[in-house]
LOKOL-441091 format. One record per residue (C-alpha): x, y, z; residue number from 1. Coordinates in steps of 0.02 Angstrom, whole numbers, plus 50000, padded with zeros to 5 digits. Each point is the difference from the previous one (the first is absolute). Example, Ala and Ser with C-alpha at 12.3 -4.5 7.8 and 13.67 -1.06 7.14 Angstrom:
2
50615 49775 50390 1
50069 50172 49967 2
This chain:
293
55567 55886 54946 1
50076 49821 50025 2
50143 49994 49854 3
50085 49857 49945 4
50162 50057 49871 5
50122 49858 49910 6
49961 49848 50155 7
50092 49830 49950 8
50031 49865 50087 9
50075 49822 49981 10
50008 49845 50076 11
50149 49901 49952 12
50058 50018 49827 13
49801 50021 49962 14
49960 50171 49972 15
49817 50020 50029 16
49979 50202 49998 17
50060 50104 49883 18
49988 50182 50031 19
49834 50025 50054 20
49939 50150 50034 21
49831 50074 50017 22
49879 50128 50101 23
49858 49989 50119 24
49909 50134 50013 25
49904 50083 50160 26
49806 49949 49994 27
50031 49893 49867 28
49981 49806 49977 29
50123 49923 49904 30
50000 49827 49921 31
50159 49911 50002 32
49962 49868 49860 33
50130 49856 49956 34
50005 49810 49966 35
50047 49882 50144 36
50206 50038 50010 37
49971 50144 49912 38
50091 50111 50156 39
49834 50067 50066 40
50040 49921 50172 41
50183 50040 50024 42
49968 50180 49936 43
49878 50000 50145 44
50119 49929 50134 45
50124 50111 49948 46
49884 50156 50044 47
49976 49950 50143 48
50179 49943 50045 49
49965 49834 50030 50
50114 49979 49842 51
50158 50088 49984 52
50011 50067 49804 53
50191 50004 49922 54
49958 50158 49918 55
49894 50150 49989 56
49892 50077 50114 57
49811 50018 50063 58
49936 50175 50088 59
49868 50049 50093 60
49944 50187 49983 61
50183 50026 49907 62
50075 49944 50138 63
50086 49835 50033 64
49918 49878 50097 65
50067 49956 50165 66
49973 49878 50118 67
49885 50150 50101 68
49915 50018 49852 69
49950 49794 49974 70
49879 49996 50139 71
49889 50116 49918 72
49970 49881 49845 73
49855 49878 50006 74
50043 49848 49922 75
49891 49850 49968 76
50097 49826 49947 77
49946 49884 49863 78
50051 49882 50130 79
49890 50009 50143 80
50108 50032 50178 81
49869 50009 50127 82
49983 49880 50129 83
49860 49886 49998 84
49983 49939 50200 85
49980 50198 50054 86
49841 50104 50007 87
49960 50113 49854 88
49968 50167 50084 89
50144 49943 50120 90
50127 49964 49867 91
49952 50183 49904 92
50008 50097 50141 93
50157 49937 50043 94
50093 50023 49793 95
49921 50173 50044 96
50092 50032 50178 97
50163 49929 49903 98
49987 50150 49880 99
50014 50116 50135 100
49806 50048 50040 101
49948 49997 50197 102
49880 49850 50053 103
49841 50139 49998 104
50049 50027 49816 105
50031 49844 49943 106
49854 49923 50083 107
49894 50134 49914 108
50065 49987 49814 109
49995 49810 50015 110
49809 50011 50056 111
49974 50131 49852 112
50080 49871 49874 113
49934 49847 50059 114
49827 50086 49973 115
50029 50084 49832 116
50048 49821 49949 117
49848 49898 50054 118
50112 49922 50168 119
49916 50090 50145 120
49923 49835 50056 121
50151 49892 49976 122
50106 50114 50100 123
50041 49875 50145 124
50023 49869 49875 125
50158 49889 49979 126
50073 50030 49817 127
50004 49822 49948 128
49809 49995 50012 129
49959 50102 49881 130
49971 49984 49816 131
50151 50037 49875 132
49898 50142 49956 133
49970 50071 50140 134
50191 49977 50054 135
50036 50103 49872 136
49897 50124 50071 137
50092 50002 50166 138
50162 50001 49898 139
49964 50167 49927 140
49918 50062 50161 141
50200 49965 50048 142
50067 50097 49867 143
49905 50168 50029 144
49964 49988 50217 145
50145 50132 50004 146
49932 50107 49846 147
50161 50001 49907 148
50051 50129 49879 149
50031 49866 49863 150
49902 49849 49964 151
50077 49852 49888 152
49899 49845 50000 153
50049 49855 49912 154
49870 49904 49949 155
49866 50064 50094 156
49854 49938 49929 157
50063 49802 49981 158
49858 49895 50068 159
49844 50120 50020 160
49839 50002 49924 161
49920 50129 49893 162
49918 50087 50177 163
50168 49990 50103 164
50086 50083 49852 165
49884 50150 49998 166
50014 49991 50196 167
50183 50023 50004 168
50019 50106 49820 169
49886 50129 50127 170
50130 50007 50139 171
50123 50010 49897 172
49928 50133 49863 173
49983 50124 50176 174
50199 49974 50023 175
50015 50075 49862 176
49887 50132 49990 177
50090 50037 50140 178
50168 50057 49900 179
50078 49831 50038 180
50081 49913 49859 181
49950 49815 49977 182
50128 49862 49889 183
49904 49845 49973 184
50021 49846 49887 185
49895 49865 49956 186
49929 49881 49862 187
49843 50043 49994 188
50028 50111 49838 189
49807 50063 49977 190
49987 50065 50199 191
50169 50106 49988 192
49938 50067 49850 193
49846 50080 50086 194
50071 50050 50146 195
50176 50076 49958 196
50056 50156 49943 197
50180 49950 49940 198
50090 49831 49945 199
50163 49932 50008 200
50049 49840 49886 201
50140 49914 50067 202
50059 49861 49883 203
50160 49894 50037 204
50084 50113 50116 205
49966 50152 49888 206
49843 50150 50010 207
49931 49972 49833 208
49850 50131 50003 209
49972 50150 50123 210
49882 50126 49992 211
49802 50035 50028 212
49852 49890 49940 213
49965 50112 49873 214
50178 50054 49944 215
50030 49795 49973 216
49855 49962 49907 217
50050 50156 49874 218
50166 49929 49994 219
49952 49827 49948 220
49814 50025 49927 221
50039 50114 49837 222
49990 49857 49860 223
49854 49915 50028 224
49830 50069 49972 225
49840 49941 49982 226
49848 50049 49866 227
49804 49975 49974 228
49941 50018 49815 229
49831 49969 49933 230
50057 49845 49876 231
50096 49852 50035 232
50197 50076 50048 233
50079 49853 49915 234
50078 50109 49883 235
50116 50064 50134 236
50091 49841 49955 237
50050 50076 49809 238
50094 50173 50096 239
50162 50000 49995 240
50095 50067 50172 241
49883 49901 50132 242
49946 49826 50073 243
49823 49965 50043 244
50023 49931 50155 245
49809 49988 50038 246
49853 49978 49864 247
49805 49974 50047 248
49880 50062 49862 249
50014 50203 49972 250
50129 50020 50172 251
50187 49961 49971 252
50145 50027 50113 253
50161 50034 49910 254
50204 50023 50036 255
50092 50138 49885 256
50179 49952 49928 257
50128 50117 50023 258
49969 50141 49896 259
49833 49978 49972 260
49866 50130 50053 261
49843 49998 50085 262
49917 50125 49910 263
50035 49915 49827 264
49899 49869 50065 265
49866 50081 50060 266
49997 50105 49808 267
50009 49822 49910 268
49839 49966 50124 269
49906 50160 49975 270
50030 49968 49815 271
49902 49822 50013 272
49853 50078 50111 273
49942 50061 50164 274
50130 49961 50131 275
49896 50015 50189 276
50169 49985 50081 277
50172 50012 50000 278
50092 50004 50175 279
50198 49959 50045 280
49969 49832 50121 281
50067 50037 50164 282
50103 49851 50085 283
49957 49914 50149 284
50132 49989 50125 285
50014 49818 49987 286
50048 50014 49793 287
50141 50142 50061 288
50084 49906 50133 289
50018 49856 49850 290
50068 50113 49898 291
50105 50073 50127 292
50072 49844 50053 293
């Protein structure tokens, strides 16, 4: 398990992480969610020791990391760092024999990738003439050639279409089936939320949210539900203790007050008529990293 325990950090008299600390755990993809200068970036670097941190500390398999242990991490930039004059299966191979592998090896997992990833035929190709997306492609080919035993991708997905995404979300879904854990931020809200198991919410230096998918929409889902009666809900309006926050006909979406209670609701509904539904409303992603924030 990667762990990350009380990291800050400052530049200048500008402190811009406070304490952060999270896990990431083995087989598991976890988002890393936070507004531009949120941290997300620096918390990153600071993994990976391109960053020094003033305090705390971040482990790998409860051990310190060291600079034998680095090597092992896959790391893809937001900023891309390839270079764009030299051959793509060239350039791979070669990230691949700087981790450590022999040429046989690295000319074999850079084949693998560039074929998992829809490259094969642009192998001998100079970078700079391929598409954005597919130089994104060769970018994460980079990041996994020496199969690390961490993956942290920082914006991974930036500038592929709908087909790449599912391309790459496959290569990188086997990492992890693999046992390795994968850190990975990026804006595109509605894709993290179907692909990872855990979130983090970083939010002006400080985690604001941690925990599974499912633990986060318990924690901020619990007041608003939503109902289907067989008359106009309008009435919902008249209860005391909620908000209708959504009103079409006989379906109404509603907030409770503090104190208020679902199931007083739901007995001032019964009372009126049938009620065909009555369900909590479970958050999207995107309405808990606002509220996180």
């Amino acid at each position: 398990m990667l762990t990350v325990t009380k990291i800050s950090r400052s530049f200048g008299d500008h402190q811009v992480l406070h304490d952060v600390s999270f896990d990431v755990r083995p087989g598991r993809m976890t988002g890393f969610l936070g507004a531009n200068g949120s941290g997300k970036t620096t918390t990153m670097r600071i993994v990976l020791g391109v960053l020094g941190a003033d305090g705390g500390t971040v482990g790998w398999r409860g051990e310190p990391i060291t600079p034998a242990t680095r090597p092992r991490f896959g790391y893809m930039p937001e900023e891309r760092g390839l270079y764009p004059k030299m051959g793509v299966a060239d350039q791979v191979t070669w990230l691949a024999r700087l981790h450590g592998l022999d040429r046989a090896a690295a000319r074999a997992n850079t084949d693998r990738l560039l074929d998992q990833l829809g490259l094969a035929d642009r192998a001998g190709d100079l970078l700079e003439s391929l598409s954005l997306g597919n130089q994104q492609r060769v970018q994460i080919a980079a990041a996994l050639v020496h199969e690390p035993d961490v993956l942290i991708l920082d914006e991974p997905f930036s500038g592929l279409d709908p087909l790449a995404v599912e391309v790459v979300l496959e290569v990188v879904r086997g990492h992890a089936a693999r046992g390795v854990p994968v850190l990975f931020s990026s804006h595109q809200l509605a894709l993290v939320e179907q692909l990872c198991d855990d979130v983090v919410i970083i939010s002006d230096g400080r985690v604001t949210a941690h925990g599974t998918r499912d633990e986060l929409r318990t924690r901020y889902g619990t007041s608003r539900f939503e109902v289907v009666v067989d008359t106009d809900a309008g009435w919902l309006r008249d209860v005391p203790g909620i908000r209708v926050v959504e009103l079409d006909g006989p379906r109404a979406v509603f907030e409770l007050d503090d104190g208020a209670r679902d199931q007083d609701v739901l007995r001032t509904a019964l009372d009126r008529g049938a009620v065909r539904s009555f369900t909590p409303v479970v958050p999207t992603l995107d309405e808990i990293f606002k509220e996180a924030s």
